[in-house]
Phi, psi and omega in degrees: 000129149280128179290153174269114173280112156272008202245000180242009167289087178317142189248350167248048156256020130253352153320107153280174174335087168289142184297174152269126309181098194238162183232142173330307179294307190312290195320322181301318198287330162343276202254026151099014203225164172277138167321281167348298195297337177271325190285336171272342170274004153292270220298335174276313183312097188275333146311323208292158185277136191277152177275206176218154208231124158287070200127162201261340150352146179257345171268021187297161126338115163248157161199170208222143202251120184302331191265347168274350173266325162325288198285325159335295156296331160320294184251044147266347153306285181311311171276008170265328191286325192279339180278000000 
């Protein structure tokens, strides 16, 4: 009979992915914009990706999942090229 080494048993290959994560500064700094500037094209914007908030705080964290502000600029990219 043989032992099974558990330590050698991956422990996340049923774990999926967690997104990756931006903070209101990466974003800004991303497009170029100020904070305030990233917070008024949220308010204009009605696409734009709602953020996920740490805390119940109004003065919590926010953050943004890259791959939805990623695709976000795509496709604003893609409808600047059809206009």
């Amino acid at each position: 009979m043989t032992a099974t080494n558990p330590a050698a048993t991956p422990y996340n290959t049923q774990t999926p992915a967690l997104p990756e994560l931006w903070t209101m500064a990466e974003v800004a700094s991303l497009m170029r914009r100020t904070r305030s500037g990233v917070d008024k094209l949220r308010a204009r914007d009605p696409n734009f990706p709602k953020p996920l908030k740490d805390g119940d705080n109004r003065r919590s964290r926010i953050y943004f999942v890259r791959s939805e502000i990623e695709a976000y600029l795509s496709a604003r990219l893609e409808a600047r090229e059809v206009a």
